[in-house]
N, C-alpha and C positions, 0 to 999 in steps of 0.2 A: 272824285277825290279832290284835283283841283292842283295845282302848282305852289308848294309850300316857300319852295326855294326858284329863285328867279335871274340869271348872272348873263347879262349881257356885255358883251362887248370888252368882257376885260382883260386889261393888260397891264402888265408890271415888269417897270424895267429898274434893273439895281442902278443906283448912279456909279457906285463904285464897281470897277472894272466894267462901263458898259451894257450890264448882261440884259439880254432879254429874256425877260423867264415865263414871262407868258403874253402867248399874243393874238389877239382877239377870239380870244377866249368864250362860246354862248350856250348855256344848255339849259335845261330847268327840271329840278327833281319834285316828284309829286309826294305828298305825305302819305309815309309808310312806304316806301322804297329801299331798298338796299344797294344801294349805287356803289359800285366799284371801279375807283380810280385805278387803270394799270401803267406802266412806262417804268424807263429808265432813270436810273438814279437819274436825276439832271435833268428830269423832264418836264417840269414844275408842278408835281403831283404837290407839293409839300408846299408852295410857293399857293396854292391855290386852296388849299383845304385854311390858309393862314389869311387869307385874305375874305374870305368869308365872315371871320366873325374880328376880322381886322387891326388883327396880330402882325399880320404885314399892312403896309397902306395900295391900296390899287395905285395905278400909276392913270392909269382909266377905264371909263366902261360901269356899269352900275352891277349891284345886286337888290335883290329887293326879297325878304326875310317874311314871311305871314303879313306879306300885302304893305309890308316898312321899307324905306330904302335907306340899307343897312350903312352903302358909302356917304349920305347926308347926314346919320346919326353923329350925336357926340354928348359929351358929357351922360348926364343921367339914365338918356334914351340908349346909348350905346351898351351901359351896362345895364340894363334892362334886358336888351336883345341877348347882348352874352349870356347871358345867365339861364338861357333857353337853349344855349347852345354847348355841348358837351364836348369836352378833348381830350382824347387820348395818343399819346406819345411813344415812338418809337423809343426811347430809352428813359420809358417810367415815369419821367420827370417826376420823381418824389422828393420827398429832404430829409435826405437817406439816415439821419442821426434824428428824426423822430420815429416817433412806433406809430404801429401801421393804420391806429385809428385816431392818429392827429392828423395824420394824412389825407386818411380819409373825409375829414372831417373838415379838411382845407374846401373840399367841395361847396360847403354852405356858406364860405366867402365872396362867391364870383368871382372876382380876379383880383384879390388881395393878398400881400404877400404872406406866403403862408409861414414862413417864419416867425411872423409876428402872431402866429396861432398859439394857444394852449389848451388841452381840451377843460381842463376845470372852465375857462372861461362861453363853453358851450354849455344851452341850455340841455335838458337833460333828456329831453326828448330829440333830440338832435342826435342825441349820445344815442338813443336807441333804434335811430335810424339809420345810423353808422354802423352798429352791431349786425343788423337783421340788413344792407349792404352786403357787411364783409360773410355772412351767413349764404347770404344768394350766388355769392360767386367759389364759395366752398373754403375760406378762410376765417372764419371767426373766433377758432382758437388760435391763431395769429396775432391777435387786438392788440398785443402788449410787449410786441416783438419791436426791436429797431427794425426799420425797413432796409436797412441792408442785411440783415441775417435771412432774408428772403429768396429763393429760388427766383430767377428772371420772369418764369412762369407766374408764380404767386405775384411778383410787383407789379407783373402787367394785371393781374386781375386786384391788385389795390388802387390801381389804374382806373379800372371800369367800377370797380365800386366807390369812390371819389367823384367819377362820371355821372354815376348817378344820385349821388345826394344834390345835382342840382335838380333832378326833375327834368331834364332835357327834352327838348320837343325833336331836335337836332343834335345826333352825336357824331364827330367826326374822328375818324379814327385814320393817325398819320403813321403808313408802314408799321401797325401795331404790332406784327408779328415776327418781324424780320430779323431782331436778336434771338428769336427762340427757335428750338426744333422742330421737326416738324409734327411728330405726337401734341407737342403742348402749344402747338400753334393751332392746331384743329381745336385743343378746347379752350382757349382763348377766345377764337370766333366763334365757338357755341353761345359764348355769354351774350357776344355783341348780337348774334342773330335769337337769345331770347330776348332782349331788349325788344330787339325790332318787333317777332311777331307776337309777344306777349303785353309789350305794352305799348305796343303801337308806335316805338321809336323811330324819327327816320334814321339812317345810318348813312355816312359817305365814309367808307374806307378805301384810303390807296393801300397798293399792295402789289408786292414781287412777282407774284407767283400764279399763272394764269390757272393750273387746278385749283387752287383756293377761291380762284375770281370765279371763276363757275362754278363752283360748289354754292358760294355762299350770297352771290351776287344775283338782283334782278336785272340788275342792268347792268352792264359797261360802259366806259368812254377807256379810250385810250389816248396818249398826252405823249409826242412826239416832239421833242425842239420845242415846247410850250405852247404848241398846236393840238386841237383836236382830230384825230386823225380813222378815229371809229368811234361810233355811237351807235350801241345796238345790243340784243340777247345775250345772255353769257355763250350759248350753242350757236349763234353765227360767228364765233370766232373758231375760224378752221388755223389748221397749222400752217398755212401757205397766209393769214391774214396776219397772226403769231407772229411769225417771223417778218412781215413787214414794220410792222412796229417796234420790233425786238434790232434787228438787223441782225449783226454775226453775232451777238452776246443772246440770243434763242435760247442758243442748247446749252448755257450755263441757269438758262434762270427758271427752266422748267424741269424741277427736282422734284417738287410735292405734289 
């Protein structure tokens, strides 16, 4: 299969207030993996899934993207490489006063601001990729809703369907589940885990909750103080391994 994804050595320190958010940071995810990021708020799960396709700036240490080294990109090359890479957000990040398939439909901009979208201004084949999208994730008579008349559920999956009108080779999905229950948090990650084995997406999702991490995870890392502190199976993480990376907040975050 081969190493899609390639992150050596990186670290990101905020200038304001000091903070180290991650530090020496190395792993590498192979194409078609489902890699699950776990840790505590604060533990730069988010800090790191942002610096990959370089929504935060590394502070240092390289990535390297389908054999590209993604921290030397810029200009045209960079959004190139985004445009391969999918994001999905823990609170929707939609523009909650358009309907649900302008939203959608922001996806075929890459990283432009979607406010300056309209959908008359998409081609019309766009439009019917948007439709048959919001169709795969179980919302297409939604199309014409504001995205705030939406269940949290529903926006997360206008989320992943947005996600996918780029075509992503790499979707990264940050705490996607963590506003919602736990019913509609399982099929939220049904969609992201058809992505994966249906179209051969890779997936990096962080995530609260270590029965979800082994449910839906091939692999683990675990992100301690912005250190990797496990790397391995979803089943070799016993609850004696759990709780070291947890510390005393364990037995609040293993609900689901």
């Amino acid at each position: 299969m081969g190493d899609q994804l390639i992150i050596e050595h990186l670290t990101k320190i905020y200038e304001r207030g000091d903070v180290l958010a991650l530090n020496d940071v190395s792993f590498s995810v192979e194409k078609g993996e489902f890699l699950v990021v776990i840790g505590l708020s604060g533990s730069g799960k988010s800090t790191l899934l942002r610096c990959i396709n370089r929504l935060v700036e590394p502070t240092s240490g390289k990535i390297y993207f389908d054999g590209v080294d993604v921290t030397a990109a810029s200009g045209a090359e960079l959004r190139r490489l985004r445009r391969k890479m999918g994001m999905i957000y823990q609170h929707f990040n939609l523009v909650k006063r358009s309907s649900v398939l302008t939203n959608v439909l922001a996806g075929r901009l890459g990283y432009v601001n979607p406010w300056t979208s309209a959908v008359h201004r998409f081609p019309r084949e766009d439009i019917e990729v948007a439709l048959k999208n919001l169709e795969r994730v179980g919302i297409r008579d939604q199309a014409f809703k504001r995205a705030d008349e939406l269940s949290g559920g529903q926006q997360q999956r206008v989320g992943i369907a947005r996600a996918l009108m780029q075509d992503p080779e790499l979707l990264m999905a940050d705490e996607p589940v963590s506003a919602l229950d736990p019913a509609t948090s399982h099929s939220v990650m049904k969609y992201l885990e058809q992505m994966n084995q249906e179209d051969g997406v890779t997936v990096i999702a962080s995530l609260h909750f270590l029965s979800l991490a082994r449910r839906y995870g091939t692999r683990i890392i675990a992100l301690k103080g912005g250190e990797v502190v496990f790397e391995g199976l979803p089943d070799e993480i016993d609850e004696k391994r759990f709780k070291e990376i947890y510390g005393d907040e364990a037995e609040q975050v293993e609900i689901r």
